[in-house]
ZAMARGU-4260 file (C-alpha; in steps of 0.2 Angstrom, whole numbers, plus 5000, padded with zeros to 4 digits):
<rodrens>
0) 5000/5000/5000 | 5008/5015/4995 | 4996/5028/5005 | 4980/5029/5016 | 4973/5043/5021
5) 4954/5050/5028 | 4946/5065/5016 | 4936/5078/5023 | 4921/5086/5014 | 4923/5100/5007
10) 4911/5114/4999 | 4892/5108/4994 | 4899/5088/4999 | 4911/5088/4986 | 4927/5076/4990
15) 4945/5079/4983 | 4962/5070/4983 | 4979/5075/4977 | 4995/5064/4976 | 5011/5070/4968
20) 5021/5054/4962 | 5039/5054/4965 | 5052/5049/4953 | 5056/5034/4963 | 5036/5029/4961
25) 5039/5010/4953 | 5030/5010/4935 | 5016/5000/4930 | 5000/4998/4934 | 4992/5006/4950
30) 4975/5005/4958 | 4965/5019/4969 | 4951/5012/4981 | 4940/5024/4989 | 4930/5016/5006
35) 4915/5025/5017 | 4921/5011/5030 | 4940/5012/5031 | 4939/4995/5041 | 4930/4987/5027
40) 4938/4974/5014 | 4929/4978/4997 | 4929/4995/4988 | 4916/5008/4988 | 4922/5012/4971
45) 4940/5013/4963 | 4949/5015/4944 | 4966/5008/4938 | 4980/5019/4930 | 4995/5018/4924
50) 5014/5028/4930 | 5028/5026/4915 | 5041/5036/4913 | 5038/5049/4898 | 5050/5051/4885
55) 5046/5063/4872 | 5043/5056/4855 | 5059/5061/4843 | 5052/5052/4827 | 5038/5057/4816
60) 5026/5047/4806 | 5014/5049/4791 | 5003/5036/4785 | 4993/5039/4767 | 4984/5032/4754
65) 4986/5039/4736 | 4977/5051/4729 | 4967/5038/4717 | 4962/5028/4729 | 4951/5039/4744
70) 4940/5022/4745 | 4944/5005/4742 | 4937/4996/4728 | 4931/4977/4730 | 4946/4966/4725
75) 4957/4981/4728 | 4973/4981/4741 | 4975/4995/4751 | 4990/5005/4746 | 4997/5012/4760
80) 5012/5025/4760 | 5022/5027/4775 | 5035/5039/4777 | 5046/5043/4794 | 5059/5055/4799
85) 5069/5061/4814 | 5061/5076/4824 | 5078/5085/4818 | 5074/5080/4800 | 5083/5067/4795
90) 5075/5052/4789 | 5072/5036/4797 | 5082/5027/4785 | 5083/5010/4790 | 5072/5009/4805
95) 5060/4994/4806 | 5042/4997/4802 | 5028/4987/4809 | 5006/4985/4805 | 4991/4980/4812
100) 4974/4979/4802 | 4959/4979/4809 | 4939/4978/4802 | 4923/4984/4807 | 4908/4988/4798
105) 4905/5008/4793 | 4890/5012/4801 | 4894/5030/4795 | 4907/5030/4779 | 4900/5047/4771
110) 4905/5061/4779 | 4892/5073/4773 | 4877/5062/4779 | 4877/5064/4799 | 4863/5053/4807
115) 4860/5041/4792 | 4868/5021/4796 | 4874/5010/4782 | 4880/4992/4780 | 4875/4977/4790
120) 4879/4978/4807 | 4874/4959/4809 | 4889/4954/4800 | 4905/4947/4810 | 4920/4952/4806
125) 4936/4946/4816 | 4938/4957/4831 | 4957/4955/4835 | 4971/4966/4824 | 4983/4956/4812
130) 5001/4957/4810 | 5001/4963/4789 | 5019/4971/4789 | 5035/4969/4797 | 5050/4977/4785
135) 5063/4990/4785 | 5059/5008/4779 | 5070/5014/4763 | 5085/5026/4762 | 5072/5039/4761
140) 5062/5035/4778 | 5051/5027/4768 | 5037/5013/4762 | 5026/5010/4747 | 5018/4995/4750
145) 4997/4983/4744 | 4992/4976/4759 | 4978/4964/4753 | 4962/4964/4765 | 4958/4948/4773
150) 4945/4935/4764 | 4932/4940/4778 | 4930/4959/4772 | 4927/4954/4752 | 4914/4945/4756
155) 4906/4954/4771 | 4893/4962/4755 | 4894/4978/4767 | 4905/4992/4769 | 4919/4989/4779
160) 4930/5002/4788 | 4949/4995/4787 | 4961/5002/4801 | 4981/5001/4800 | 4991/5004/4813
165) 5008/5007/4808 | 5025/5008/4820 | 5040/5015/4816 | 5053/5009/4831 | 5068/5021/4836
170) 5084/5013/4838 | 5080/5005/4856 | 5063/4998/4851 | 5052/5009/4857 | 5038/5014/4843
175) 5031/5031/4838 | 5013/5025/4833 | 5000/5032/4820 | 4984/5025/4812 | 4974/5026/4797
180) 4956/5023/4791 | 4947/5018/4772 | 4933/5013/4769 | 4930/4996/4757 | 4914/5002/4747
185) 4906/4986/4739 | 4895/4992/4726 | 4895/5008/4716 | 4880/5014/4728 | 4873/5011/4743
190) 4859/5015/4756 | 4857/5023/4771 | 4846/5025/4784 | 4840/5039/4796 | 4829/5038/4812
195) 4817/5052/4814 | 4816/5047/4831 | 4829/5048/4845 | 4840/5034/4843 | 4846/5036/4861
200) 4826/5032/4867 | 4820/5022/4854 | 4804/5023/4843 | 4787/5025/4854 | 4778/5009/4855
205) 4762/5010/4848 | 4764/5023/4837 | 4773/5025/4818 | 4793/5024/4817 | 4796/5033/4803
210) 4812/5036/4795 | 4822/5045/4779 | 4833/5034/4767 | 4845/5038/4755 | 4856/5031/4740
215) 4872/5037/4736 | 4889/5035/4729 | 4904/5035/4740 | 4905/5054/4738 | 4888/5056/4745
220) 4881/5061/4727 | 4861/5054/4726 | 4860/5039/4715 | 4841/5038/4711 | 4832/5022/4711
225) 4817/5012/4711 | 4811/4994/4718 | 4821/4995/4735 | 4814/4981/4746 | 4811/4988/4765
230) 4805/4977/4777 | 4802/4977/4796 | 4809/4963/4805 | 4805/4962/4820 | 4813/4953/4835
235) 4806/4939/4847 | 4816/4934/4862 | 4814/4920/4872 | 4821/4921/4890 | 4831/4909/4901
240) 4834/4907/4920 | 4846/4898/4923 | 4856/4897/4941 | 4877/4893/4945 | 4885/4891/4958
245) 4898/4905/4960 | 4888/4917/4952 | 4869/4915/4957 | 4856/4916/4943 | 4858/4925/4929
250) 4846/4926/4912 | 4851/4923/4892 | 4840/4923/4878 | 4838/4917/4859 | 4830/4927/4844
255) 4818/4923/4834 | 4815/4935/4820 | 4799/4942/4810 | 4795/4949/4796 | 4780/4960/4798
260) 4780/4970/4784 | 4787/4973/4766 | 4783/4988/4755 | 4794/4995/4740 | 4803/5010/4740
265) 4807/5025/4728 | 4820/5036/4732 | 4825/5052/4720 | 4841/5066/4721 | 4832/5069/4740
270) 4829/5057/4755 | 4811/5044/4753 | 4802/5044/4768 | 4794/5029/4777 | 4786/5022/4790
275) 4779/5006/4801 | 4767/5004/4811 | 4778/4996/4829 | 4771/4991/4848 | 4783/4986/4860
280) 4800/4979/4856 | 4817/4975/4846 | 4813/4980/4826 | 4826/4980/4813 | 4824/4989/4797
285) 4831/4978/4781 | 4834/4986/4765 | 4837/4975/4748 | 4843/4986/4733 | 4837/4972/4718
290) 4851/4983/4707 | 4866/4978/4721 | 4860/4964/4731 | 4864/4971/4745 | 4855/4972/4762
295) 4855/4987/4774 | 4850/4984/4789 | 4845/4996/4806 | 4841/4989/4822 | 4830/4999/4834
300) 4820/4997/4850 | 4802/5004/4852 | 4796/5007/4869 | 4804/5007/4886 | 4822/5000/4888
305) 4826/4986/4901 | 4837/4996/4912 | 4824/4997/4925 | 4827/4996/4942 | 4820/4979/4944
310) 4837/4971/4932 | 4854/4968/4935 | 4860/4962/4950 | 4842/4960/4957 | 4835/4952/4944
315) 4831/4933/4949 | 4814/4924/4947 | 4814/4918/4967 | 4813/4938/4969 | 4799/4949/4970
320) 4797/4969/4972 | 4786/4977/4978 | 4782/4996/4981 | 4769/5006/4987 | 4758/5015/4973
325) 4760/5031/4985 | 4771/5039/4999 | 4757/5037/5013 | 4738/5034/5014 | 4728/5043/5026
330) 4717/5034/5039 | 4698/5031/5036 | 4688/5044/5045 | 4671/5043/5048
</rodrens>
């Protein structure tokens, strides 16, 4: 233990602590408990940090695409162009250059459009970074490499955001990082969705979700169309009790899904309006352009959440709440 110590309230309640490290403070990881029993064994609350010692960076790093390729085409490799250099300018001739590539699907790929969701969310994608480049730089502090995309994002038929991590390591190892991000576009256009509804809340149950969709290229320019296939799914959940050991019950669930509705779709140079009918629930909107085959899909919730207070850690089926309907009743009279 490297310090205990009481705290004293201080204006309207509030609570602070300061603790200068000194320069002998062993690095690593360090943890902060705070306690309204000092005598008791389990935290009240508490949060991890970290104490290294800081060494200013002396390399920097630029990570870039070429001009011709702002998006990356199906088939396509990402070209990535890497070039480093000593803070003093010279060039980082020589030092060893590592990346990490990592996938997810764009939600949001087109700047322009805020609010509007594209590509498949449903879609899995591997979730850890792979080692894609381990190699010199050039004379010239330097790098011109195609780094081909994993099987899994050519056929994920959505847009896939690609994330390299590059490292250029100074002399004694230690790496000056930098990241960049493209976007694979699978199709020449693709469409997008846009709550009219707080996404935060959720649609009201028992009313109309309604919502605004788009078609564009991946400039954000309207491509026109007609036929789009949008359907509400909707989802049905069946629950689970089940009780262990070490860790008391707990509740999982399967889906089953629905389709409630299907209606087609015109959109123009401006966004198509739509709507469905939804009571209480998890929805998903699906949109199938017949000239792509691709799907969009939105997921959304209608009516009230689950975080209530009767969830969580107090959620088990031999446990019941109860409340009063009011604060007090007042006595009969007669």
């Amino acid at each position: 233990m490297f310090r205990e110590t009481r705290l004293e309230a201080g204006a309207q309640g509030y609570y602070a602590f300061e603790q200068a490290i000194p320069g002998d403070a062993p690095t690593g990881h360090w943890q902060v408990e705070f306690r309204t029993d000092p005598a008791g064994k389990d935290a009240v609350q508490g949060m991890y940090l970290r104490i290294e010692e800081f060494l200013p960076e002396r390399l920097k790093l630029d990570l870039t695409t070429p001009k011709d390729q702002p998006t990356i085409r199906p088939g396509q490799p990402l070209k990535l162009q890497a070039e480093a250099a000593y803070l003093y300018g010279a060039p980082a001739a020589g030092n060893r250059f590592t990346a990490r590539m990592a996938l997810a699907v764009a939600r949001q790929p087109v700047e322009g459009l805020p609010g509007y969701a594209f590509g498949d969310p449903t879609v899995e994608l591997p979730g850890e970074p792979r080692d894609v480049l381990d190699q010199a730089l050039d004379p010239q502090g330097r790098i011109e490499t195609a780094l081909p995309l994993p099987e899994e994002a050519a056929k994920a038929a959505t847009p896939v955001q690609v994330t390299v991590a590059g490292s250029v390591h100074e002399s004694g190892g230690r790496p000056v990082n930098r990241s960049l991000q493209r976007v694979l576009w699978p199709a020449p256009a693709l469409v997008g969705v846009r709550p009219l509804f707080d996404e935060a809340d959720g649609a009201d149950a028992n009313a109309n979700a309604r919502f605004e969709l788009v078609r564009v290229d991946a400039q954000g320019k309207p491509q026109p169309a007609k036929g789009l296939k949008v359907t509400l799914v909707r989802e049905l959940r069946d629950y689970h009790w089940r009780y262990e050991d070490d860790g008391g019950w707990d509740y999982d669930f399967t889906r089953r899904f629905e389709n409630v509705q299907t209606r087609t779709v015109d959109v123009a140079a401006t966004a198509a309006r739509f709507d469905f009918p939804v009571e209480w629930g998890e929805y998903r909107v699906d949109v199938l352009d017949p000239a792509t085959g691709l799907t969009m899909r939105y997921p959304f919730r209608a009516g009230w959440s689950w975080g209530d207070d009767n969830r969580g850690p107090d959620a088990r089926p031999d446990k019941v709440k109860l409340a009063w309907t009011a604060p007090a009743t007042a006595p009969a009279t007669r």
